[in-house]
C-alpha positions in Angstrom: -82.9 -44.4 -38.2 -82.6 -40.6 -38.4 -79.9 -38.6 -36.2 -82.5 -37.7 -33.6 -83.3 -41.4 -33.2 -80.1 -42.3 -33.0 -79.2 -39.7 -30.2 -81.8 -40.9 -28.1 -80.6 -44.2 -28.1 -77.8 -43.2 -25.5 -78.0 -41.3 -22.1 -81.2 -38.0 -21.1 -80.7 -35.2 -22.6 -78.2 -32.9 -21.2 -76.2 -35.9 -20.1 -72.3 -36.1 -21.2 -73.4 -39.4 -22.4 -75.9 -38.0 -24.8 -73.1 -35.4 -25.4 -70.5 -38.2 -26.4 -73.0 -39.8 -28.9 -73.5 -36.7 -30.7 -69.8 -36.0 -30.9 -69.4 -39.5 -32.8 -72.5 -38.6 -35.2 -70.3 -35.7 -35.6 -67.2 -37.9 -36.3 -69.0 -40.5 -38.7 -71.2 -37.8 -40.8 -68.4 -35.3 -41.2 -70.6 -32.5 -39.5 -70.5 -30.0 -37.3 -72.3 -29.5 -33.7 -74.7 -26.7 -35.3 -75.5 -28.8 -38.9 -76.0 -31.9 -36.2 -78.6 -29.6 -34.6 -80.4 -28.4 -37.7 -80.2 -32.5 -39.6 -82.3 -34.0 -36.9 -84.7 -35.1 -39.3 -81.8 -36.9 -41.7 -81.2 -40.4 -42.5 -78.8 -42.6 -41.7 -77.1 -44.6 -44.1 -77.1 -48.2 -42.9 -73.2 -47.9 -43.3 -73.4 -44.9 -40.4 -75.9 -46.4 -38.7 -73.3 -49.7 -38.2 -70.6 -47.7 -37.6 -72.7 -45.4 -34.4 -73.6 -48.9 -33.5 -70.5 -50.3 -33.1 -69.2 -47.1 -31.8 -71.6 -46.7 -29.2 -70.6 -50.8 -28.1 -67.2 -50.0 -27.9 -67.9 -46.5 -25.2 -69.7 -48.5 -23.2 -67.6 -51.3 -22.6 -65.1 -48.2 -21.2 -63.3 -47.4 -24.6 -62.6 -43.5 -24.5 -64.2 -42.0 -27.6 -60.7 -40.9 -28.8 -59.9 -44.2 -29.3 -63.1 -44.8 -31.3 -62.3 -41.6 -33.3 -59.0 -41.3 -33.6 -58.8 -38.3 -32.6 -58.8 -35.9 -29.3 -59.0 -31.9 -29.1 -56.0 -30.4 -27.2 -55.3 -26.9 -26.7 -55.7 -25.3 -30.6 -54.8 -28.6 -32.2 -56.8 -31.6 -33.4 -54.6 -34.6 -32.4 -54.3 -38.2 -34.1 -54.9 -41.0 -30.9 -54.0 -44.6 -31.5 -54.3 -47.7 -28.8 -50.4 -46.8 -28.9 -51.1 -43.5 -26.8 -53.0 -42.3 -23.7 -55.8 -39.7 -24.4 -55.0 -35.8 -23.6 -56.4 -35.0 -20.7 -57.9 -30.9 -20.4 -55.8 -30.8 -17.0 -52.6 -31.5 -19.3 -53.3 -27.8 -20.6 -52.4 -26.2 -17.2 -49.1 -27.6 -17.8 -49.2 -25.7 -21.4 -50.5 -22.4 -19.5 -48.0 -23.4 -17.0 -45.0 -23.2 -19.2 -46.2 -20.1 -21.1 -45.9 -18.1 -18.7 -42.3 -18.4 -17.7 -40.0 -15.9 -18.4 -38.0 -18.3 -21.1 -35.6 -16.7 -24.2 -37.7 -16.1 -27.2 -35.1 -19.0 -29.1 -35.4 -21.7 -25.5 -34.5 -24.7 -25.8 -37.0 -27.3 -24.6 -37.7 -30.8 -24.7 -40.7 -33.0 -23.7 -39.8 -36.3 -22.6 -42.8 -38.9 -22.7 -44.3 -37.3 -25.6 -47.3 -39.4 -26.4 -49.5 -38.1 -29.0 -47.3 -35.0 -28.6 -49.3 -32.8 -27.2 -47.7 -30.6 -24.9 -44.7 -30.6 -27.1 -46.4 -29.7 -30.3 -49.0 -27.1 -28.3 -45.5 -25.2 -27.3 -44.1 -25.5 -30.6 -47.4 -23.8 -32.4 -47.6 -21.1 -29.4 -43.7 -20.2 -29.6 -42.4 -21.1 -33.5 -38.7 -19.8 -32.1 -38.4 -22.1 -29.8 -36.0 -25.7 -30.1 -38.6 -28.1 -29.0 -37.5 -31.7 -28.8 -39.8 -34.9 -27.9 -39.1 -38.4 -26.7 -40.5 -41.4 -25.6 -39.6 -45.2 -24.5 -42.3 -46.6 -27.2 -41.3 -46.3 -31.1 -45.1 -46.6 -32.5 -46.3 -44.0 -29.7 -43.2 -41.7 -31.1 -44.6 -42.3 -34.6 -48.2 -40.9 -33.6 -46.4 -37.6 -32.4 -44.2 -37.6 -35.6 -47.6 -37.8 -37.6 -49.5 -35.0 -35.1 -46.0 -32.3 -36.2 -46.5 -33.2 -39.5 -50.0 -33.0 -39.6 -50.3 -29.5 -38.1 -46.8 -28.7 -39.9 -45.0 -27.9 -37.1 -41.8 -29.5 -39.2 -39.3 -27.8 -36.6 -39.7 -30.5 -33.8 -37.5 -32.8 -33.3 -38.3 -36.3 -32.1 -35.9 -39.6 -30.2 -36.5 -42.5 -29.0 -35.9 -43.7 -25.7 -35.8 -43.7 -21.7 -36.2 -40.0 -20.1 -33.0 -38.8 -21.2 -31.2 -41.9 -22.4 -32.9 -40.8 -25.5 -30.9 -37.6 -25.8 -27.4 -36.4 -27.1 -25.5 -34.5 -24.6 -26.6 -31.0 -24.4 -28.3 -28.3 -22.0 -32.0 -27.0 -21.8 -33.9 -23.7 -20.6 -36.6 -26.4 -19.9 -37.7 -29.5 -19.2 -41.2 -30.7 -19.1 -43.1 -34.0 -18.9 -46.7 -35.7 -18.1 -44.9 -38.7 -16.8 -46.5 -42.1 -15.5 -47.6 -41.5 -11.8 -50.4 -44.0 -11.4 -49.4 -46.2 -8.1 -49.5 -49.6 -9.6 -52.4 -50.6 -6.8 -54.5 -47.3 -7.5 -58.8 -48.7 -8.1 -58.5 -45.9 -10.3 -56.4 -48.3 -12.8 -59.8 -50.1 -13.7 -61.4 -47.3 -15.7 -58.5 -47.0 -17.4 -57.8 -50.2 -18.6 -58.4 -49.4 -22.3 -54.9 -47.1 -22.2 -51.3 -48.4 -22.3 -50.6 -49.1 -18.8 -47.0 -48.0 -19.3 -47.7 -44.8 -19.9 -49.9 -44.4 -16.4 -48.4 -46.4 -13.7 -44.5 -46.4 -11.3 -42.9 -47.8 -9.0 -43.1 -46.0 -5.5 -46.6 -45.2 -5.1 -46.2 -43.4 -8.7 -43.5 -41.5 -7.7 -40.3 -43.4 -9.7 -40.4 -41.5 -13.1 -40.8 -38.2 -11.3 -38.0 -38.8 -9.1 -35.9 -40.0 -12.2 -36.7 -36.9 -14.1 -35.8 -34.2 -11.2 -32.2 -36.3 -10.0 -31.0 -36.6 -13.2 -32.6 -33.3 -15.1 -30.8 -31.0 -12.9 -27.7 -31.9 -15.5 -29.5 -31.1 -18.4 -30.7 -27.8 -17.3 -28.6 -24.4 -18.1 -28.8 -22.2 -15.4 -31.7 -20.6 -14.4 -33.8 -23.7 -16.4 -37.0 -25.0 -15.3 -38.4 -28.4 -15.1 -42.7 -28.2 -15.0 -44.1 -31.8 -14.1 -47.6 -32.9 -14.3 -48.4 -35.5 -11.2 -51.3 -37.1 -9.2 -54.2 -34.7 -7.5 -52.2 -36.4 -4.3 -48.8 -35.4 -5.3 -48.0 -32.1 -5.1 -46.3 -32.1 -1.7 -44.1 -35.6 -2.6 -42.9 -33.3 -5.9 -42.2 -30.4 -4.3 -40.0 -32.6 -1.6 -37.9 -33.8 -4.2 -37.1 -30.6 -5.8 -36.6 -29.2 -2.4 -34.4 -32.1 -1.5 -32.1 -31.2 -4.8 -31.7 -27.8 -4.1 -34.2 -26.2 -6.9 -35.7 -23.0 -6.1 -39.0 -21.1 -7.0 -41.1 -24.2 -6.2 -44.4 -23.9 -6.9 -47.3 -26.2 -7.3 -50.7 -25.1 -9.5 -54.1 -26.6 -9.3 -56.1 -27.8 -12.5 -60.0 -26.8 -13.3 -61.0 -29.1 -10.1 -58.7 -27.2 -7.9 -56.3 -30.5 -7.4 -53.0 -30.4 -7.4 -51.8 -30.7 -10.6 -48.4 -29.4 -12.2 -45.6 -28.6 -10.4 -42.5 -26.8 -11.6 -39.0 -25.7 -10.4 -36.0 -23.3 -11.5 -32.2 -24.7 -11.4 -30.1 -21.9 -10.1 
């Protein structure tokens, strides 16, 4: 079987599906998209072959291609994925955009709590080297794929801790707080396609809404004045969020939409 071959075995041309298979012929040949484009006529080994086989199994029985990888794009950086994280999504990246545009101190201190792969965390920590940029989260092997992202794109000067939202943290005060928190309702059909992710990291309690209520009530004492707390949420969320900051006296609240024009991050300043 030679690469075109094996590209036609999945989805027309043009399709994202086609597009997915080429990525993983990418993945498994060490190749770029152009040297795909000009091998069409190449070989497969029958170890590649296996391995696009058994790739190509695992996508369609709803694996993301992350997982199959181990890898996912985000932002500038080329991040480790394990079964232990969810998969960064391109709508995450508003939340980056979000955050770089505040008017912060060149030395803020920030902290990301519900890390994951560390993404947004290590995506502020490359854009801003002055910054203080801490990351947590509840699951010690998730922590351990962000620990191996820093090090990985030597980004040394993140910190990392282990635990619930700020249970994980020692007593100080932050120019910001931000978070991609669960906010899956636990009921959502949605839940189906993503059965393949660690379901802690998607879904809570009151209709999604639990860890982004826990992270505005208590955050507002881990804030210094004039902080900001910028919290990704559900395309049918904006409102609920901006509620609760409203309901705890934040000001300059302010919802932005992603690429699809949903609601999608929404951020407030402590006064």
């Amino acid at each position: 079987m030679n690469i075109a071959q094996a590209l036609e075995i999945k989805g027309e041309i043009d399709s994202y599906e086609r597009q997915e298979a080429a990525w993983l012929l990418e993945h498994i040949l060490g190749i770029n998209t152009l040297e795909l484009k000009l091998r069409l006529e190449q070989e497969l080994t029958e170890m590649q072959e296996q391995a696009y086989l058994d790739g190509l199994a695992r996508i369609e029985q709803g694996e993301p291609l992350a997982y199959v990888t181990g890898s996912q794009p985000f932002w500038t950086l080329d991040l480790k994925v394990t079964h232990d994280t969810l998969v960064p999504r391109p709508d995450t990246e508003i939340l980056v955009e979000t955050v770089l545009k505040l008017p912060l101190s060149s030395q803020a201190n920030i902290v990301d709590l519900g890390t994951g792969t560390g993404a947004i965390a290590l995506s502020l920590a490359c854009e801003r080297p002055q910054w203080q940029v801490t990351a947590t989260d509840i699951y010690a092997p998730t922590l351990a794929v962000a620990q191996d992202n820093a090090v990985r794109h030597g980004l040394m000067q993140v910190k990392f801790a282990c635990g619930a939202w700020f249970e994980a943290l020692e007593q100080q005060l932050f120019d910001l707080i931000v978070s991609n928190p669960p906010y899956i309702d636990p009921d959502d059909v949605h839940m189906q396609k993503l059965k393949s992710e660690p379901e802690r990291a998607l879904i809570a309690d009151k209709q999604g809404m639990a860890d982004i209520e826990i992270i505005i009530t208590q955050g507002k004492d881990w804030l210094k004045p004039n902080g900001w707390i910028v919290l990704e949420h559900g395309y049918d969320q904006g409102q609920a969020v901006r509620d609760i900051f409203e309901q705890h006296h934040f000001s300059q609240i302010k919802t932005i939409q992603d690429y699809g024009q949903n609601d999608r991050v929404t951020l407030a300043c402590w006064i």
